[in-house]
C-alpha positions in Angstrom: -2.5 26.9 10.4 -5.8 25.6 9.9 -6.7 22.1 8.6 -9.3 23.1 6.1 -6.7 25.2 4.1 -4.6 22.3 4.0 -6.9 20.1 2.7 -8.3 22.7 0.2 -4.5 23.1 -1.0 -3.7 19.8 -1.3 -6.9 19.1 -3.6 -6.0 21.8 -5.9 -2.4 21.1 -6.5 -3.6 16.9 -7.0 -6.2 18.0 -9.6 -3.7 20.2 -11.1 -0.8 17.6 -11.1 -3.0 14.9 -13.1 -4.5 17.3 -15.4 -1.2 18.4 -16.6 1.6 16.3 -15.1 -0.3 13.0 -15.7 -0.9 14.1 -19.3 2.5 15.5 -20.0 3.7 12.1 -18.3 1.6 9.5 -20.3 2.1 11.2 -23.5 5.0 13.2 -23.6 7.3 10.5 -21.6 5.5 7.0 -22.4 4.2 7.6 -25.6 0.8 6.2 -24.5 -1.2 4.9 -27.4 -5.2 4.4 -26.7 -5.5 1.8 -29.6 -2.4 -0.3 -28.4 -3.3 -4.2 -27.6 -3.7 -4.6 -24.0 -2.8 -8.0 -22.3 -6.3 -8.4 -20.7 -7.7 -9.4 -24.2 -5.1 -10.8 -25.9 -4.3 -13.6 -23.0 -7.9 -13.4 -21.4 -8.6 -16.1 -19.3 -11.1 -14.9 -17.1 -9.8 -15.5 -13.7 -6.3 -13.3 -14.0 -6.3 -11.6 -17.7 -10.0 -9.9 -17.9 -10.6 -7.0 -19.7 -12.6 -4.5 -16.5 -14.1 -0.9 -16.8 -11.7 1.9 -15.7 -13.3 2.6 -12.8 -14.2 -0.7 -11.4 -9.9 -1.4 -11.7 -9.6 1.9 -10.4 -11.4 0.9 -7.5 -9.2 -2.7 -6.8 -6.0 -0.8 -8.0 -6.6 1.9 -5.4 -8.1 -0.2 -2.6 -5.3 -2.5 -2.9 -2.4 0.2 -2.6 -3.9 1.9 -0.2 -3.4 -0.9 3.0 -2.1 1.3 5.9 0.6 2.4 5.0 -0.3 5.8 3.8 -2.0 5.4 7.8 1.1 4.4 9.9 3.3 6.4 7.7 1.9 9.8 8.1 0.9 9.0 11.6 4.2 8.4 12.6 6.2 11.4 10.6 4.7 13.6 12.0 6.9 13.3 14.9 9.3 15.4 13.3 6.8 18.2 12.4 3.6 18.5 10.1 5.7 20.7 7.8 7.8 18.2 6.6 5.5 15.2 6.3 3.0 17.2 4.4 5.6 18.8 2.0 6.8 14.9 1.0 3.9 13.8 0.9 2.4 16.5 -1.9 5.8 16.4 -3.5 6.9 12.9 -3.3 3.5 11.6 -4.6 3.2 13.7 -7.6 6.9 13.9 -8.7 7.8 10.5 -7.3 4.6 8.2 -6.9 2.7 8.7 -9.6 5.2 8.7 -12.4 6.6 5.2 -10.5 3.8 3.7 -10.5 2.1 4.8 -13.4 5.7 3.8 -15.6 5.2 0.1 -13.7 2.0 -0.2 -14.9 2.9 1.2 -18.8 5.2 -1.1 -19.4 3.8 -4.3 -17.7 0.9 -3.3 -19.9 3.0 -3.4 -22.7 4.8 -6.6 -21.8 1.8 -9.5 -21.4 1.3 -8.3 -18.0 4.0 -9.4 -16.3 5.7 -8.3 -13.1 7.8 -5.6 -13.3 10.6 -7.7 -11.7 10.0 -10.7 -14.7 10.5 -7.7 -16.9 13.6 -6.4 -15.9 15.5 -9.5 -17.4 14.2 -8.2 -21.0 15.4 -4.4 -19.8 18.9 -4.9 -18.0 19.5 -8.3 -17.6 18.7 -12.5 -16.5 20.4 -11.4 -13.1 18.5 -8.7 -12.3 15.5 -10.8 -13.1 16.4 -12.8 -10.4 17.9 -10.1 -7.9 14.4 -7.9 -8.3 12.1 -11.3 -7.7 14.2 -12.6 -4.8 13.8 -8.6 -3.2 9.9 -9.0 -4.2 9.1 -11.7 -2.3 10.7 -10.7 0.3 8.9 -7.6 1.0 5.4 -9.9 -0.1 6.6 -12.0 2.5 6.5 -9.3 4.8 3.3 -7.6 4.1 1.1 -10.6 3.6 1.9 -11.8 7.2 2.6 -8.0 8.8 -1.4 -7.2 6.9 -2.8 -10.4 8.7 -1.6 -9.2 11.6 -2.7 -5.4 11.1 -6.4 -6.7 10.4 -5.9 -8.9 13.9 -5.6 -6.2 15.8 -7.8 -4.2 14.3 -10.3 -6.7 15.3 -8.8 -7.3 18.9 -8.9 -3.1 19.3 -12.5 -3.0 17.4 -15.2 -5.6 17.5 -17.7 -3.8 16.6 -16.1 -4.2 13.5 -15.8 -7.1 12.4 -19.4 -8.2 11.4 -19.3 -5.7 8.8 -16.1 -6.5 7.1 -16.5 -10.5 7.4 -19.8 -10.2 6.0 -18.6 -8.2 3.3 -17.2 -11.0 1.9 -20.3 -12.8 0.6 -21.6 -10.0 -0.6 -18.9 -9.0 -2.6 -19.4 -12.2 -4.1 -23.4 -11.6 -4.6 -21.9 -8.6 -6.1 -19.7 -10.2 -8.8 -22.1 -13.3 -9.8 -24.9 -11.0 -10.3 -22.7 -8.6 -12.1 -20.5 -10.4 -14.8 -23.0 -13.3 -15.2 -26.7 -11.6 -15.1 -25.4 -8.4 -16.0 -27.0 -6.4 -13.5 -25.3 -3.0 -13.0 -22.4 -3.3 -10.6 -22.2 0.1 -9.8 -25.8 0.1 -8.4 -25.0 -3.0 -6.6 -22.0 -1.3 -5.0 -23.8 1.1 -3.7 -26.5 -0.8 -2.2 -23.6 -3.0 -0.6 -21.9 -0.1 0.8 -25.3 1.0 2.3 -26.0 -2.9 3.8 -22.2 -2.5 5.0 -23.3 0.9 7.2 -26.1 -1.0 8.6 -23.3 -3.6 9.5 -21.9 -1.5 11.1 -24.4 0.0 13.3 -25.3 -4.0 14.4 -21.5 -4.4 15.1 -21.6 -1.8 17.2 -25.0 -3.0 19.3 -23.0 -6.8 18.8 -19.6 -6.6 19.1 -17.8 -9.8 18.5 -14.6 -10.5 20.5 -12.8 -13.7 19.6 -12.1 -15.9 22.2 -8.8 -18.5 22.1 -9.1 -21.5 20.9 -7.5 -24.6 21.0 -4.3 -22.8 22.6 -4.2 -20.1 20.0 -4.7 -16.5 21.2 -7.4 -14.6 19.7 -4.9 -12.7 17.8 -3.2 -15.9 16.6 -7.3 -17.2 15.3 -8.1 -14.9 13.5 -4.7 -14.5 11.7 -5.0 -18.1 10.3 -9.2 -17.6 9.7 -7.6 -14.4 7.6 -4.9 -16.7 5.8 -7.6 -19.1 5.1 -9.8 -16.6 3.4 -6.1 -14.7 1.3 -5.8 -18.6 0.4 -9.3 -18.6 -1.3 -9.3 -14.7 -2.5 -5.6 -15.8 -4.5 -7.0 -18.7 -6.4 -10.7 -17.6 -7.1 -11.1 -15.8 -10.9 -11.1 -12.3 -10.1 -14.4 -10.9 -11.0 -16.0 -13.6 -8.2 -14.3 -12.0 -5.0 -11.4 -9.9 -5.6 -12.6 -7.0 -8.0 -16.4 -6.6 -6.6 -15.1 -6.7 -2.9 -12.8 -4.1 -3.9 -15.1 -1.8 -5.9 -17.0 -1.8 -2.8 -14.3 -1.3 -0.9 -13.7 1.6 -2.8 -17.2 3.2 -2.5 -16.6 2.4 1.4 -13.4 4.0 1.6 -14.1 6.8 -0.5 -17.6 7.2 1.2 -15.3 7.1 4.6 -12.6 9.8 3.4 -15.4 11.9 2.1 -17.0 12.1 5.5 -13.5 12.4 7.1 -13.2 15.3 4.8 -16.6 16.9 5.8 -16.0 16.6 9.3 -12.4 18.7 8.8 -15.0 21.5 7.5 -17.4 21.4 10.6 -14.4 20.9 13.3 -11.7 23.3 11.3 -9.8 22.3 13.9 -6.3 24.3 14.1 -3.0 22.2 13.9 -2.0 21.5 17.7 1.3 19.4 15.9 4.5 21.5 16.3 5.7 23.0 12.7 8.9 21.3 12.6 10.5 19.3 15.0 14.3 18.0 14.4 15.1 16.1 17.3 12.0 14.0 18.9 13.1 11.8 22.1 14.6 8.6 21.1 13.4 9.1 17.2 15.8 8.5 14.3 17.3 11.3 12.9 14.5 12.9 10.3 17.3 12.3 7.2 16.8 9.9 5.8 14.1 8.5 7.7 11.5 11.0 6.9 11.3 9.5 3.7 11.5 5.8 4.7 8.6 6.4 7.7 5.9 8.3 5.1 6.5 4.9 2.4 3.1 4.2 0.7 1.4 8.2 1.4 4.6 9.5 -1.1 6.0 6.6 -3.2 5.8 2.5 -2.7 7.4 0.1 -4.3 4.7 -2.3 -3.3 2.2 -0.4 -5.5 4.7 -1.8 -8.9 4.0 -5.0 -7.6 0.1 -4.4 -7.8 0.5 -2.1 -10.8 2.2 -4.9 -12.4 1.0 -8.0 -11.0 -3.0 -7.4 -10.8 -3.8 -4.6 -12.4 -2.1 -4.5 -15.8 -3.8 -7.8 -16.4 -7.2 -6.0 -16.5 -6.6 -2.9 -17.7 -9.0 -2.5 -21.4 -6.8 0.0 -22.8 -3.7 2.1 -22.4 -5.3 5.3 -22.0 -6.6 3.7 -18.7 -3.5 3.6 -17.1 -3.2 7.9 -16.4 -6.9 7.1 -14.4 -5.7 4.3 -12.7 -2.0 4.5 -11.6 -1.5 7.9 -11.8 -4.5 9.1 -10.4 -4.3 5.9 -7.7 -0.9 7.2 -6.3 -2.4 10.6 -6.2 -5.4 9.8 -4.4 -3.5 7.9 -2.4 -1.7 10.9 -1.1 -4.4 12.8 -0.3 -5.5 9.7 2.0 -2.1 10.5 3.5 -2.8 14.2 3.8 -6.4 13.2 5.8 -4.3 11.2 7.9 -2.1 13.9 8.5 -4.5 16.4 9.7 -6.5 13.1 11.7 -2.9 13.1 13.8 -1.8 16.8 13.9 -4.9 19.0 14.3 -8.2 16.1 15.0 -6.2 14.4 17.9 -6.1 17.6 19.9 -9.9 18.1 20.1 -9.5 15.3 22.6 -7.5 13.0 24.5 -7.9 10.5 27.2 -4.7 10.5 29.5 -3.4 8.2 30.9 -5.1 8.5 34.5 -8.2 9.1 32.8 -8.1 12.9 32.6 -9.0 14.8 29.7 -6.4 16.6 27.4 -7.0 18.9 24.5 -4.5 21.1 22.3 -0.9 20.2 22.4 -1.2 18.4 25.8 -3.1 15.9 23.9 -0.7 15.4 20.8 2.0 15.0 23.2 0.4 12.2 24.8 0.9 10.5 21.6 3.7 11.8 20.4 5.8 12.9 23.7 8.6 10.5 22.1 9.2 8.0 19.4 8.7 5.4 22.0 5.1 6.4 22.9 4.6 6.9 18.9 5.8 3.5 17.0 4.1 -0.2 17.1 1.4 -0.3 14.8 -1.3 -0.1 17.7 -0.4 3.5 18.8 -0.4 4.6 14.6 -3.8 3.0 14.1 -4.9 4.5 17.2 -4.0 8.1 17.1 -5.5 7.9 13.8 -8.8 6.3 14.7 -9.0 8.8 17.5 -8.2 11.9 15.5 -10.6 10.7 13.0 -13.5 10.4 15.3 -12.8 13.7 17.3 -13.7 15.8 14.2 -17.0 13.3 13.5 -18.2 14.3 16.8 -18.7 17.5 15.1 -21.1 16.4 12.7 -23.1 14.9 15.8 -22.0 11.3 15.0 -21.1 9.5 18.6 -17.5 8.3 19.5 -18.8 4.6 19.4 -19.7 4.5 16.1 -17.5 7.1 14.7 -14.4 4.5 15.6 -16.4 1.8 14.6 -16.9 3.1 10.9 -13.2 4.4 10.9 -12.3 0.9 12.5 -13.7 -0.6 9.3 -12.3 1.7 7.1 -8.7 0.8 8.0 -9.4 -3.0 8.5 -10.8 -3.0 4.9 -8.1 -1.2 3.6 -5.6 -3.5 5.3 -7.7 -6.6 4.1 -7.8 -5.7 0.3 -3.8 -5.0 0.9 -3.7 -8.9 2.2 -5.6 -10.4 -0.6 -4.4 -8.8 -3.7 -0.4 -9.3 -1.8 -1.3 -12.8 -1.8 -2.2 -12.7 -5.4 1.0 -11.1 -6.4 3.1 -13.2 -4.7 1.9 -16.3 -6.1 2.9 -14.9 -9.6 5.9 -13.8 -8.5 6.5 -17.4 -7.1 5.5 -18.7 -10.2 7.9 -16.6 -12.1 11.0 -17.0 -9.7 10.4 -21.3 -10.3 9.0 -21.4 -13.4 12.2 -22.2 -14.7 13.7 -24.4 -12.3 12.8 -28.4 -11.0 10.5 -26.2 -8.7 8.3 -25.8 -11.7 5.3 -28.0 -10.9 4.9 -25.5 -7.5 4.2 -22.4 -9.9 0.7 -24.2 -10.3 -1.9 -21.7 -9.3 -3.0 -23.6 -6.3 0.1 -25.0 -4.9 2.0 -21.9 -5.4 -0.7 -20.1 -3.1 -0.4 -22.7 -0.3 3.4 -22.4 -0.3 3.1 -18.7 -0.3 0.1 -18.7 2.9 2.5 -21.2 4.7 5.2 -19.0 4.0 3.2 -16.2 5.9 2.4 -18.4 8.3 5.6 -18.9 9.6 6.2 -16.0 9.7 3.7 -14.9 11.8 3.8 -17.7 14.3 7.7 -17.9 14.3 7.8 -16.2 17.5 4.2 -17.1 18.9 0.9 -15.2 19.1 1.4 -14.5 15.3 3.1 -11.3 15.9 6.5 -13.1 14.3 6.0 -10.2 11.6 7.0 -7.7 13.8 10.6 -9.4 13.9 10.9 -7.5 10.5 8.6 -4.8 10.0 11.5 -2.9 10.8 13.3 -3.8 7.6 9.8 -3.4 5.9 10.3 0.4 5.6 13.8 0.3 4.2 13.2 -2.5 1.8 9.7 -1.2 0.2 11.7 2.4 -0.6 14.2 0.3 -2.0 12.4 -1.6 -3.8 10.5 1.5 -5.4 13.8 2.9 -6.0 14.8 -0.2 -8.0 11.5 -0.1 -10.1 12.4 3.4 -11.0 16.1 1.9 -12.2 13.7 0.1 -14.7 11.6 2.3 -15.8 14.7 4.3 -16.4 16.6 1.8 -18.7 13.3 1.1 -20.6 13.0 4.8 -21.2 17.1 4.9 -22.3 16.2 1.8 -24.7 13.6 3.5 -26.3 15.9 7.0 -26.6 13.8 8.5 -24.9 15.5 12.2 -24.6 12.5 12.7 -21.3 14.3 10.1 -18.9 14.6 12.7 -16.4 11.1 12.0 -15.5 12.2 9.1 -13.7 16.0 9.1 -13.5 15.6 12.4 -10.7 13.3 10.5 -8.2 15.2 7.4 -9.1 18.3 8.8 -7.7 16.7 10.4 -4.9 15.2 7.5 -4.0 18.2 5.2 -4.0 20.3 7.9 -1.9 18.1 7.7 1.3 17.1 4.6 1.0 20.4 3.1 1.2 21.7 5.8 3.7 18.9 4.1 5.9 20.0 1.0 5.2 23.5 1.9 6.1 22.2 3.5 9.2 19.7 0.9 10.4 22.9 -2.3 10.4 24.7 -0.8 13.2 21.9 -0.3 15.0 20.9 -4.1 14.6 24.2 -5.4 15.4 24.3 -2.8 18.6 20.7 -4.6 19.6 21.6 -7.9 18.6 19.2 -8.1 16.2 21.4 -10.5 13.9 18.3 -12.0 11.8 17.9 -7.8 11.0 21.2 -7.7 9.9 21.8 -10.8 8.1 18.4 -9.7 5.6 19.1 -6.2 5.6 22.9 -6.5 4.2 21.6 -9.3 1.7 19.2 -6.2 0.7 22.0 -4.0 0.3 23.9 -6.5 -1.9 21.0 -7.2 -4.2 20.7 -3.4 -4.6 24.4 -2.8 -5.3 24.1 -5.6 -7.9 21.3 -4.8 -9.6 22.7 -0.7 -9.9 26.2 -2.7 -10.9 23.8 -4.7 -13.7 22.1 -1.5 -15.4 25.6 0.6 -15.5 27.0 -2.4 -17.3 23.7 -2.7 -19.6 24.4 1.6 -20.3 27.9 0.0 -22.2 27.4 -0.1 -25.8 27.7 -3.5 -27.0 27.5 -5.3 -23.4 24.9 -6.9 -21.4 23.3 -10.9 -22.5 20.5 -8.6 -23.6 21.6 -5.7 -25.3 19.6 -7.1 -28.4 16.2 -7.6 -26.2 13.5 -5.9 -28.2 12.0 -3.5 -25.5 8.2 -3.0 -26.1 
């Protein structure tokens, strides 16, 4: 099958799905009303609460979502076939994603913008409150450190691209001063920054910058504390200096980026070299569950709740923005995934450099990726295959390798960097939330709370030297973000139930779905730690489970007429 009528397919049915779904969704389901208050007025503040155009949020929302996961996911699944991960990941984002993360976003909207997880106490129950922010910070945990490290290697792999996303930074600030406090058109100003960014580009590529250690750190492990320096300063600045004009650009960028990846599928139409279906890779996990667990963000994330509910719903203007914003996020989010796809399954077979330097095309080059799940996983050999993919089908449009990786090196560094800052964000209101009512309270402060979160992701990241220690549990990254979106689902369901809503099968089918292979990855993945010794693994992964368990044991109680501390919770 050819890539061009994937592509082609896959924007149909997304333009479809939020014409009609979306609508049928916010209206039908939520009951969205465009004249409802709308927590980035009534609490403005001007540095978390600030009322921002629809597409402007749209452009942080979707920049901030889209780290690499909806990269690595697809780039890995489609081990098992191109059938499969392609099918999820049209399916899974409009019947599963979107309505997730669009009901996050509703209700947080709703609620003063708080987190999805603060809100759950109001919905089910105290507990659960505290079950969903203890599961929260442990996936921020994760991704703040595992994103730091992403953007490391990035830079290690690619330096001629690092000029152009470190100098992004100050002119996303130029950006936002000369935009909110001269009032000069933003979207202009965008523009002209994503152009200055191309020229960035083209310098990194005639300077490439290659970090050096220092002091005893490796150059991996400097530039993952010069990148938790800046999340530090990105968490605590007001959000219209840094993090909304860096990721309105960012959005341009990446859009400007998919659009050419999109173009250059049209001049290559290059034919999918990926086998159809493939059950049983070498060494892979079987494809149930873990097809669904491996694609994460490109389908449905629970991470993109925690943005939904954390950043975003504390800028949205109105209530009608929401369908733009999170539904149409999640979908253009999987159609990222779908570019991806074809990048790994038909662009990688234009060409391939073996591994004694011979050139391989067709299937003999997928397989050099994908010969087994060995040669496939570790985040170096995703971001690779897609890179390479990616600039294969550029060369078509007469743009050199060099600079066709560097761009797409960019591309994925900045999506992983707007991932690190806004995760850093969220976290620190999470914290805030989890100790606000505890002795802990004077850490919820907007400064400390960040350091204590950066340290956190510190640790992490230098627990086992390098800063790689996020490796240690990427593994359980997978499991725990699906559960996590499965748990947000939970919510969204007993909100929906409160409100007698006779619709709840909007979110109570993917909820289920969900939750089943989720936990029958869970339950797959603790043998397998304890049979590699990986007791840390096992230890967090069956506290997951229990927390899960809980929280599913919380909701059926809350379903009991006349149980529950807060069956008289007035649900907004």
């Amino acid at each position: 099958m050819g890539a061009v009528a994937i592509v082609t397919a896959a924007v149909a049915l997304f333009a479809a799905a939020y014409k009609f779904y979306g609508s049928f969704v916010a209206r039908r389901v939520f009951g969205s009303d465009r004249s409802g208050p709308v927590p980035s007025r009534a609490l403005r503040d001007n540095v978390d609460y600030f009322p921002t155009r629809r597409e402007v949020l749209f452009g942080h929302h979707f920049a901030s979502i889209a780290g690499t996961g909806p990269i690595v996911g697809p780039a890995i699944a489609v081990i098992w076939g191109w059938v499969p991960a392609l099918m999820w990941i049209l399916l899974g984002s409009v019947f599963a994603g979107a309505v997730h993360d669009y009901g996050a976003m509703i209700i947080s909207t709703r609620n003063k913008g708080r987190s999805i997880g603060e809100i759950s106490r109001d919905i089910i129950s105290t507990r659960v409150r505290t079950l969903f922010l203890f599961m929260t910070l442990f996936s921020l945990w994760i991704v703040v450190a595992i994103f730091g490290m992403v953007m490391a290697v990035i830079f290690d792999m690619y330096p001629q691209s690092v000029i152009a996303v470190w100098v992004q930074i100050p002119i996303a600030m130029a950006v936002g001063y000369f935009s909110y406090r001269k009032g000069w058109n933003i979207t202009a100003m965008s523009f002209a920054a994503v152009a200055l960014i191309y020229v960035l580009i083209y310098l990194g590529v005639i300077f490439p910058l290659k970090m050096p250690a220092v002091l005893g750190l490796s150059p991996m492990g400097v530039w993952i504390v010069l990148l938790l320096v800046y999340a530090y300063a990105a968490s605590v600045l007001p959000v219209w200096t840094l993090l909304q004009p860096r990721d309105y650009i960012n959005s341009h960028q990446l859009f400007l980026g998919l659009g050419v990846i999109m173009t250059a599928i049209f001049f290559a139409r290059p034919e999918i070299v990926a086998p159809a279906v493939r059950f049983d890779p070498p060494g892979a996990p079987p494809i149930l569950p873990f097809l669904f667990i491996t694609v994460a963000c490109g389908a449905i994330s629970g991470f993109h709740a925690l943005v939904g509910s954390g950043t975003s719903s504390k800028q949205v203007a109105s209530e009608k923005d929401v369908k733009f914003v999170g539904f149409g996020g999640m979908l253009t989010e999987g159609f990222l995934g779908v570019l991806v796809l074809v990048a790994v399954a038909a662009g990688i077979g234009i060409y391939a450099k073996g591994s004694a330097g011979e050139e391989l095309s067709g299937m003999a080059a997928w397989s050099h990726h994908y010969s087994s799940w060995d040669t496939a996983d570790g985040l170096t050999a995703k971001i690779t295959a897609f890179v390479n993919g990616s600039a294969n089908m550029m060369g078509s449009m007469g743009i050199p390798l060099r600079y066709s990786q560097a761009m797409i090196g960019v591309l994925v560094a900045s999506f992983a960097g707007t991932t690190l800052d806004t995760a850093t964000r969220i976290q620190r209101y999470v914290f805030g939330e989890l100790v606000a009512e505890t002795p802990l309270k004077p850490l919820s402060e907007r400064y400390t709370a960040t350091f204590v979160v950066v340290a956190c992701a510190a640790f992490l990241a230098f627990s086992s030297g390098g800063g790689v220690g996020a490796l240690l549990l990427w593994p359980l990254f997978g499991v725990s973000n699906q559960l996590l979106a499965a748990l947000v689902l939970l919510v969204v369901t007993m909100y929906l139930v409160k409100k007698r809503n006779g619709k709840v099968w909007v979110t109570a089918f993917p909820m289920v779905f969900m939750m089943i292979f989720s936990i029958w990855a869970m339950v797959v993945s603790l043998p397998h730690f304890l049979a590699t010794r990986s007791f840390l693994r096992f230890v967090i992964g069956l506290f997951l489970m229990a927390l899960v368990v809980w929280t599913i044991v919380e909701a059926l109680r809350c379903l009991r007429p006349g149980t529950g501390e807060r069956q008289r919770t007035e649900v907004v």
